[in-house]
Every structure is written in structure tokens, then in C-alpha cells.
C-alpha positions in Angstrom: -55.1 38.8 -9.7 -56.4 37.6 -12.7 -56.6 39.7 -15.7 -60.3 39.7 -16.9 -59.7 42.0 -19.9 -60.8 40.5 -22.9 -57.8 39.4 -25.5 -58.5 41.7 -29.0 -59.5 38.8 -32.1 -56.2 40.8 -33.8 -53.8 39.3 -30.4 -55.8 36.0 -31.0 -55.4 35.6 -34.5 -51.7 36.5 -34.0 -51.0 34.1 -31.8 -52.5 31.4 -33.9 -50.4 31.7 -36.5 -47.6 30.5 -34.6 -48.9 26.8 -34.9 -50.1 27.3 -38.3 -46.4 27.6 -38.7 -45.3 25.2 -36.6 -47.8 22.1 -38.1 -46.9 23.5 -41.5 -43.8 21.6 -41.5 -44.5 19.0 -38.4 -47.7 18.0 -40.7 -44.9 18.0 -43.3 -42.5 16.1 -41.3 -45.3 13.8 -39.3 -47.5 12.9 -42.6 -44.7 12.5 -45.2 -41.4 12.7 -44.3 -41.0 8.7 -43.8 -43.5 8.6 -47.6 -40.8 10.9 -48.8 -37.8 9.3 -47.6 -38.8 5.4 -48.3 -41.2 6.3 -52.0 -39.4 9.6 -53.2 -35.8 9.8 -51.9 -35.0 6.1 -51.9 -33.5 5.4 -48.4 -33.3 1.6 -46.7 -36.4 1.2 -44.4 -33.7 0.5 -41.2 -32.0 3.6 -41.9 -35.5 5.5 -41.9 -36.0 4.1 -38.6 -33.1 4.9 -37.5 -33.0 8.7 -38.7 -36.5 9.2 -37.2 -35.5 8.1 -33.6 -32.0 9.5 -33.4 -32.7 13.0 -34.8 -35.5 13.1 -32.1 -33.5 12.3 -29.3 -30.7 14.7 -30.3 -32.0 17.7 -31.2 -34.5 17.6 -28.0 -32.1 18.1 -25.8 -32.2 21.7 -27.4 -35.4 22.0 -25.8 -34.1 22.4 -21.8 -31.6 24.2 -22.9 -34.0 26.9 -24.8 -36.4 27.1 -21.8 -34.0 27.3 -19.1 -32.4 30.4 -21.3 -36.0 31.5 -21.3 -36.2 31.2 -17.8 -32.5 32.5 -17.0 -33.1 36.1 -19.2 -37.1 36.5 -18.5 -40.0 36.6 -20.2 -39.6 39.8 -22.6 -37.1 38.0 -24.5 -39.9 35.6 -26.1 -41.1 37.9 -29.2 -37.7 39.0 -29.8 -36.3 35.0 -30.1 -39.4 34.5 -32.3 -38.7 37.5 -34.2 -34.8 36.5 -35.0 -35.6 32.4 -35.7 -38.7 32.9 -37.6 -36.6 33.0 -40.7 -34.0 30.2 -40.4 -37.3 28.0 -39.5 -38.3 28.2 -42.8 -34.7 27.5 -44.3 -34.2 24.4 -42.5 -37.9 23.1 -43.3 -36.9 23.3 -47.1 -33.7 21.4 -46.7 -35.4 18.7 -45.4 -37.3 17.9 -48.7 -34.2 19.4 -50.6 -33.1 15.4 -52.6 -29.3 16.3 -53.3 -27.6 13.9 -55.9 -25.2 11.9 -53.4 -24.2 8.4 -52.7 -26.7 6.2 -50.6 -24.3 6.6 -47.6 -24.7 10.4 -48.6 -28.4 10.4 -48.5 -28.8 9.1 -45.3 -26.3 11.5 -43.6 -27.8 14.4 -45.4 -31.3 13.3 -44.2 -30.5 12.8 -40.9 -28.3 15.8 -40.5 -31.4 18.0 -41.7 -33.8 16.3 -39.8 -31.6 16.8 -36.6 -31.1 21.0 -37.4 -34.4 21.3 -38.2 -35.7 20.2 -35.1 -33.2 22.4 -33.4 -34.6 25.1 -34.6 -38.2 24.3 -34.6 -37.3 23.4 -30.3 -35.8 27.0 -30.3 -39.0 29.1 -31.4 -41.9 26.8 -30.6 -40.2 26.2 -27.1 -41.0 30.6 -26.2 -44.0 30.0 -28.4 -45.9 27.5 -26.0 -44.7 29.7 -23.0 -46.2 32.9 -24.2 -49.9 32.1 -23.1 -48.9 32.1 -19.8 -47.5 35.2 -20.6 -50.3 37.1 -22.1 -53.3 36.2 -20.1 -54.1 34.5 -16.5 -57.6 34.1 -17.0 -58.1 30.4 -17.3 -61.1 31.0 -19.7 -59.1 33.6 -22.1 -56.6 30.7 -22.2 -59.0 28.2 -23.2 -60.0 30.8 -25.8 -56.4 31.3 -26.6 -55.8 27.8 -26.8 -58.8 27.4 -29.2 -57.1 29.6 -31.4 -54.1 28.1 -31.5 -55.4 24.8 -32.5 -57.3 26.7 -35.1 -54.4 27.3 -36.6 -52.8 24.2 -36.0 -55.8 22.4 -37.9 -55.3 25.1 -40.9 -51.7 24.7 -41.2 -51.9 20.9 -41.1 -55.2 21.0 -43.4 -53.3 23.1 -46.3 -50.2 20.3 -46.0 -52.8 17.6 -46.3 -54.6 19.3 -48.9 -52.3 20.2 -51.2 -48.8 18.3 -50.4 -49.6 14.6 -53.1 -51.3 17.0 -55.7 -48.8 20.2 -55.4 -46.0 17.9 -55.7 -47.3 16.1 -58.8 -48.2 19.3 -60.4 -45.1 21.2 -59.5 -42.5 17.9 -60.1 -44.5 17.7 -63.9 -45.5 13.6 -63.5 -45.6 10.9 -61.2 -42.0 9.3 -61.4 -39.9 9.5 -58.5 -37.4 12.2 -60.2 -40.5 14.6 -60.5 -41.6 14.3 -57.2 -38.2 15.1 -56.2 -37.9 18.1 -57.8 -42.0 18.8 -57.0 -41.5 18.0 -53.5 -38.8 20.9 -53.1 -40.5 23.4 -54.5 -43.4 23.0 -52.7 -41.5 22.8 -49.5 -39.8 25.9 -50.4 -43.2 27.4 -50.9 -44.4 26.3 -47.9 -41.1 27.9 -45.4 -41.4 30.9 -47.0 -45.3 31.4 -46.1 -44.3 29.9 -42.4 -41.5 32.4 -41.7 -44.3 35.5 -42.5 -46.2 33.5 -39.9 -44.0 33.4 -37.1 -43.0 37.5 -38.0 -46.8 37.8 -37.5 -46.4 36.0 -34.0 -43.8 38.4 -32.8 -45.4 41.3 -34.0 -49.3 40.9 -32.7 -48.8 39.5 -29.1 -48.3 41.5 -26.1 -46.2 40.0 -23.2 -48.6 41.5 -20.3 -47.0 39.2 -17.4 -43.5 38.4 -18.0 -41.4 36.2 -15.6 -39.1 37.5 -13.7 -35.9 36.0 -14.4 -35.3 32.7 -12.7 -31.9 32.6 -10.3 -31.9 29.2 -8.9 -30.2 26.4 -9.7 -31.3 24.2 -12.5 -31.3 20.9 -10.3 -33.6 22.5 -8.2 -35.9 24.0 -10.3 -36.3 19.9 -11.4 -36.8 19.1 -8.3 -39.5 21.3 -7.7 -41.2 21.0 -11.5 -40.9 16.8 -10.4 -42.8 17.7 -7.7 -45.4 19.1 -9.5 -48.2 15.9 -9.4 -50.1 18.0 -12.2 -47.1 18.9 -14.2 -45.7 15.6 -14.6 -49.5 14.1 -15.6 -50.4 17.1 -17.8 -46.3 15.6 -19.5 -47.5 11.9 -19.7 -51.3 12.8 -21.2 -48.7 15.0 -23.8 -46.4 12.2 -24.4 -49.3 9.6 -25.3 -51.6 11.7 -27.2 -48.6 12.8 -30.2 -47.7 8.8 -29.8 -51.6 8.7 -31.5 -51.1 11.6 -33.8 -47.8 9.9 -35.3 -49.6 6.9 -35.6 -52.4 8.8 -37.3 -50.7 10.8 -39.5 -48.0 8.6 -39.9 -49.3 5.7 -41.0 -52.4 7.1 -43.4 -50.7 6.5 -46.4 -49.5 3.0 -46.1 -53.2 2.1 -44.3 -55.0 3.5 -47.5 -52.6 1.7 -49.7 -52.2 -1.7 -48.0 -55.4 -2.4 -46.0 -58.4 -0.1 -47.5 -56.4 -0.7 -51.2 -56.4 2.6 -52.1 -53.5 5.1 -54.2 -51.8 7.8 -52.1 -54.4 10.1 -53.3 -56.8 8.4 -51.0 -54.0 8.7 -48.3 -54.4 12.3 -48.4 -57.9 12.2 -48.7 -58.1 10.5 -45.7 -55.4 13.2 -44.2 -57.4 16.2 -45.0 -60.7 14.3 -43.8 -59.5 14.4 -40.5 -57.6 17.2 -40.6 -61.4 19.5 -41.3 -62.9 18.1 -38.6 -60.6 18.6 -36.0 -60.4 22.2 -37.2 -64.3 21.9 -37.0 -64.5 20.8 -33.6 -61.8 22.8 -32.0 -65.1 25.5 -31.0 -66.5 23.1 -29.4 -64.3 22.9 -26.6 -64.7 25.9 -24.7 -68.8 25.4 -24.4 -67.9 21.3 -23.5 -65.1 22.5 -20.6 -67.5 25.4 -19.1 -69.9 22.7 -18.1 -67.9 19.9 -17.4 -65.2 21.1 -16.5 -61.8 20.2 -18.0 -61.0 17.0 -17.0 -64.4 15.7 -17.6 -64.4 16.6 -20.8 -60.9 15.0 -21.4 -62.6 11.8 -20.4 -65.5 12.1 -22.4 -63.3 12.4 -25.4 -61.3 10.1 -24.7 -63.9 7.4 -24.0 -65.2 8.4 -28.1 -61.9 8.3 -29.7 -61.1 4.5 -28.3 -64.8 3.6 -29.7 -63.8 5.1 -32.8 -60.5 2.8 -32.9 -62.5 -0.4 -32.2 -65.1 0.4 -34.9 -62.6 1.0 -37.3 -60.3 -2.1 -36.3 -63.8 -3.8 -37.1 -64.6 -2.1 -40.1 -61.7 -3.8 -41.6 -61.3 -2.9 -45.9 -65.2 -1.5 -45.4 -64.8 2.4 -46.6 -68.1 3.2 -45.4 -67.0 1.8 -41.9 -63.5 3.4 -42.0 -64.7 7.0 -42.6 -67.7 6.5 -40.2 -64.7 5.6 -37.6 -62.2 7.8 -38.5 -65.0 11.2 -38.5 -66.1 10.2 -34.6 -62.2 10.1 -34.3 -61.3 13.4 -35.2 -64.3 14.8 -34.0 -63.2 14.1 -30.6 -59.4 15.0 -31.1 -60.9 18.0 -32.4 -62.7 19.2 -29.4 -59.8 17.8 -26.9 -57.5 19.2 -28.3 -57.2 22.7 -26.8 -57.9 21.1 -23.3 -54.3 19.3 -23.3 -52.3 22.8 -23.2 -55.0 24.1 -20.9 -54.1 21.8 -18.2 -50.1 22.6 -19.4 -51.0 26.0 -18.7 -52.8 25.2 -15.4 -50.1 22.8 -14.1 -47.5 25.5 -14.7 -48.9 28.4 -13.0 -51.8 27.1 -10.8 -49.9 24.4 -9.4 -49.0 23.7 -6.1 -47.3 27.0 -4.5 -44.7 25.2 -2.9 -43.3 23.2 -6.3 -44.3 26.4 -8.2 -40.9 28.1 -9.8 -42.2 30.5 -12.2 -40.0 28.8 -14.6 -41.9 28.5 -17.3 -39.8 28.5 -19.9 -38.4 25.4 -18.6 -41.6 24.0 -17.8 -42.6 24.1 -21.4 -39.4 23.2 -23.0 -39.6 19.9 -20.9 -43.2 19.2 -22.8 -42.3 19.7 -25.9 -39.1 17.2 -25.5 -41.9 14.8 -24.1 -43.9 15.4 -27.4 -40.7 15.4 -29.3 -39.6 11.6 -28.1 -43.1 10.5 -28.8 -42.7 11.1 -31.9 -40.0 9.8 -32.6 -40.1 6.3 -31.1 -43.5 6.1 -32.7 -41.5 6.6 -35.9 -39.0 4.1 -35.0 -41.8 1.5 -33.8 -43.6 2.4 -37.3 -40.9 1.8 -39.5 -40.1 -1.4 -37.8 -43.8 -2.4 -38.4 -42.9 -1.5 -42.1 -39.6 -3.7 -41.9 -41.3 -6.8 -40.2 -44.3 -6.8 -42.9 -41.2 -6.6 -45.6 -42.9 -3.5 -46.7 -41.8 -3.2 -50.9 -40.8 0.5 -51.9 -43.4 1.8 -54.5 -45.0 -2.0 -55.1 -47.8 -2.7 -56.7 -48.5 -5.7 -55.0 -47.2 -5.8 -50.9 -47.0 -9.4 -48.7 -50.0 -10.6 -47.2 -48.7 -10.2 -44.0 -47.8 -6.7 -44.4 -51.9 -5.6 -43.5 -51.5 -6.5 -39.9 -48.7 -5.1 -39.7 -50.1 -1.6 -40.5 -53.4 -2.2 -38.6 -51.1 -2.4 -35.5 -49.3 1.1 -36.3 -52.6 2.6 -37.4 -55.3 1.2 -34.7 -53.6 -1.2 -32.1 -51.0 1.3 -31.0 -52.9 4.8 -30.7 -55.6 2.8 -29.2 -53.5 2.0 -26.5 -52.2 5.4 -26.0 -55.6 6.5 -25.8 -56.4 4.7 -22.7 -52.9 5.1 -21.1 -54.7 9.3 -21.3 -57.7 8.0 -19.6 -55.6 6.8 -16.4 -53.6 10.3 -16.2 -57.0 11.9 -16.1 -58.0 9.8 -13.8 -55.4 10.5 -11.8 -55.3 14.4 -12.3 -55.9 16.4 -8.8 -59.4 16.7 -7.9 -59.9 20.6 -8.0 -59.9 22.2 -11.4 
């Protein structure tokens, strides 16, 4: 039966600050991790490519692995593995931005090797973190409310990092040469993983695990089977896939857009970062009113139909700030209030699914998403930093080639544009009852 008894502000709140955590260092990682390896640390554009598509793939496969432990020991284990990673998240967020002194074959192993723990970890806690909201309500209007929550804090971890991260690490570094943003860059990163391993004790401690799994005993190939079965399962994994395809375009690209094609400094890249960054923590509310009406799938639509008017505006605005910001608010506007909706129908797909491909393996389930989300990102990283390497993108130039403008519009607007309508067909698709 469902459990109408209404989730205390203190449980919500908690479990918030798990992806306040979590976009802490993926706004780290998703905004300036290739700005910090090309600009700061001084690595070859191919090998930046490279680094950001390999160290997705490997450490993803961590994700299966974590859910289908997940599934194999039940659901009380969740706060405890939160509990026990939160601290060595933080560790391996800081060696990321950690510059050691070493040979240019040296750099790129160390940045890659980083990259790839990091991600282990960061598969092995927000893997049990995504699960957990099955886990503490079944009301599908608590979950939205969850949900909201945790986009909340999504939004206000990725809005500090936008805020603060060009400033901070000018401040902290003492200047603008590439030695002091070295050493600025690694304090504030070690700032940053301290303040996002409190978050994720905070996570373990305020969130109750009211309806646990029961441990899963059946074989792995046919717990696939059955989540393959799942029509809603595999759509609610596609909408994931294409929407953080669009979000590491976004956030990817913002630097080198406001540099190259609006002619700005970094400063404006940020800008433009945190811009979008408060409004979709603005319009995160939204969503709960939006989906009671329409319904949730209807409301996808209806955001998605605004955010690709918002990328053909701005592919028209051109160098026009005016027309760029004008695009860019009705852009996050609607990200904002979609947002929550895309781990609703996650949520949905894994426990109101159909009864006959439902395993009550949800562990699994989740772990599966979040390798979708993971390989998104990292082809688009890949994809991006060929974009840079086919414009012959100059490493802290003044002046770039002519060429290199079209190059970026395609990362920035051509690309998540058409990730944004490949959304609108898995919608489309999605089973008719809600």
C-alpha cells in the first residue's frame, strides 16, 4: 500500500544534500575539468579527449557492479555504504585538481588515473544514493517532492561551483598565471571535498529506509532480462542518456562559447554558469504544481518543446548578448522545472512497472542509469574536445581561428539541440497510463 505519511522537511533536507554533494564535484568535473586540464594543467587537446571518454567507460562498469551488491545484500545496507564512502569521496575529488610536477607523459597518467578512481567512487555512493527514494517513500507525489528536493540541492551545489570556482581560484592561487591557478585550483578543491564529505555524513544520518528490498537471489542474466523487458525502464534510460548529453554540452562548453563566439573572458563564462545554474534552482518548485495537472509526461513535453525554442533563438542570436541571455534564461527555466520529472519516471519505471519484468532489483536498476548518464558524458566530452581539436583550438590565446566559432556553436547549440528532441520521441513513446 502506499505510504501517505508525509516525509518531515529535516528527512527532505537530508536527502538533498546528497546531490549537493554529488554536483559539487560533477559541476567541478562537468564545467572545468577539460578548462582545467587544457588552460591550467597543460595537457595535449587529444589526450583530453581521450582521458574524458576512457575514464568514463572504465570506471562505469563500477556502477553494475555496486547495484547488483545492492541488490544481492538488501536495502538496509544503503546508509551504512554512504556512511563508509562519504569520506574517500572527498579525497579523490581533491586529487583530481591536485597539479603534481611530472613529465607530460606523467600528467596525463596521473589525470587519467584520478579521473578514473574518482568516478569509482562517486559510482559507489551515488549508485545507493539514487536507490534510496524508492526506499523511503511509495507515494508517487512524496517522490516528486523528494525529487524536488534533490534537485534543490543539485542546483545549490552546482550554483556554489559556478559561483565561486574562476574567482576562488584567482583569489586563493594569488594572480592570474597558470602556476597560481594551479596552486588556487587545489585549495579550493580541497575546500570543496571537505564540505561534500559532511554532506554525504548528513545523507546517512537523516534518511530513514522505511521499505527496504528484500535481498535479490536470482541470477544476474535474468534480472537483465527482465529490467530489458521493462518498456518504461529502458525509455526512462534513453530520456537519461540524452538529457546529461545536453548538460555536458551546456556546462561543458560555456567557457570556450563566452570566449570564442560572444568574445567574452572566463569571468563571463562563469557568469553565464551561475546564470543558469539560479534559475534551474528557481524553477525546480515549479514542477510539482506543472506534473499534478498535466501529468508527468505532459509536462516533459512541454519542457521540452521550450528548451529546443530556446536553442534556435540562441543559435540565432548569434554574438547578440541581449539575445543569448534571453535564450539561455527560457533554457534553464525549462531544465529547471523538468528536472525532478526525469528521476520520477526512474522511480516509476522501477517499482510501478510492469509486474511481470518487475525484480525488485533496484539497486541494479539504478546502477544501470547512472552508467547511462555516466557514458553520456563522457562521449560528449570526447565529441567536445574533438570539436576543440578540429577548430585548432590555441591554449590560453588571445586571438583563436576563425573557424574555431562554428566549431563551438556545434558543441554548445547544434548538439544538445539534438538531444533535446531525441527526449521528445522517448516521451512520446512512454506507456500511456501514468
Amino acid at each position: 500500500m502506499e505510504n501517505r505519511q508525509a516525509l518531515s522537511m529535516k528527512e527532505k533536507m537530508a536527502y538533498g544534500c546528497g546531490d549537493a554533494a554529488s554536483n559539487m564535484m560533477w559541476g567541478m568535473t562537468s564545467s572545468y575539468l577539460m578548462y582545467y586540464y587544457t588552460d591550467i594543467y597543460g595537457l595535449p587537446l587529444i589526450a583530453v579527449s581521450w582521458i574524458l571518454l576512457v575514464a568514463r567507460v572504465v570506471d562505469a562498469f563500477c556502477d553494475p557492479v555496486i547495484g547488483y551488491v545492492v541488490d544481492r545484500l538488501g536495502g538496509l545496507i544503503v546508509p551504512r555504504l554512504i556512511r563508509v564512502l562519504a569520506i574517500p569521496f572527498g579525497i579523490t575529488g581533491f586529487v583530481c585538481f591536485l597539479a603534481l610536477p611530472l613529465s607530460p607523459g606523467g600528467k596525463v597518467l596521473w589525470a587519467g588515473l584520478t579521473y578514473i578512481v574518482f568516478g569509482a567512487i562517486y559510482s559507489c555512493i551515488n549508485t545507493p544514493y539514487g536507490a534510496l527514494a524508492v526506499m523511503i517513500s511509495r507515494s508517487a507525489t512524496q517522490r516528486v517532492g523528494l525529487n524536488a528536493f534533490r534537485m534543490m540541492g543539485c542546483q545549490a551545489g552546482s550554483l556554489l561551483v559556478a559561483l565561486l570556482t574562476i574567482p576562488a581560484i584567482t583569489w586563493l592561487g594569488g594572480g592570474e598565471s597558470a602556476a597560481q591557478h594551479r596552486y588556487g585550483m587545489a585549495v579550493y578543491a580541497l575546500a570543496l571535498s571537505v564540505l561534500c564529505s559532511v554532506l554525504w555524513l548528513c545523507v546517512a544520518r537523516g534518511c530513514t529506509v522505511r521499505h527496504p528490498p528484500a535481498p535479490v537471489r536470482q541470477g544476474l542474466t535474468v534480472t537483465l532480462r527482465h529490467l530489458c523487458g521493462n518498456r518504461q525502464w529502458v525509455l526512462s534510460n534513453l530520456l537519461a542518456f540524452f538529457y546529461f548529453v545536453g548538460q555536458a554540452a551546456l556546462f561543458g562548453f560555456a567557457l570556450y562559447y563566452s570566449r570564442v563566439v560572444l568574445g567574452g573572458t572566463e569571468q563571463l563564462g562563469a557568469n553565464i554558469i551561475t546564470f543558469i545554474t539560479v534559475l534551474l534552482f528557481a524553477a525546480v518548485p515549479a514542477c510539482l504544481p506543472l506534473a499534478r495537472r498535466l501529468g508527468t509526461v505532459r509536462s516533459g513535453i512541454i519542457c521540452l518543446i521550450a528548451q529546443g525554442a530556446a536553442y534556435l533563438a540562441m543559435a540565432v542570436a548569434g554574438a547578440s548578448m541581449t539575445g543569448f541571455f534571453l535564450s539561455v534564461a527560457l533554457l534553464a527555466l525549462a531544465q529547471g522545472v523538468m528536472s525532478p520529472l526525469y528521476y520520477t519516471l526512474l522511480a516509476q519505471a522501477v517499482d510501478d512497472g510492469d509486474p511481470r519484468t518487475s525484480t525488485g532489483s533496484a539497486g541494479l536498476a539504478y546502477s544501470i542509469n547512472t552508467w547511462v548518464t555516466k557514458l553520456a558524458m563522457g562521449l560528449t566530452g570526447f565529441v567536445l574536445a574533438q570539436f576543440l581539436s578540429q577548430g585548432h583550438y590555441v591554449e590560453n590565446g588571445v586571438t583563436q581561428p576563425p573557424e574555431l566559432s562554428a566549431w563551438i556553436t556545434a558543441g554548445f547549440v547544434w548538439l544538445p539541440l539534438g538531444a533535446v528532441c531525441m527526449q521528445v520521441f522517448c516521451l512520446l513513446a512512454w506507456p500511456a497510463k501514468e
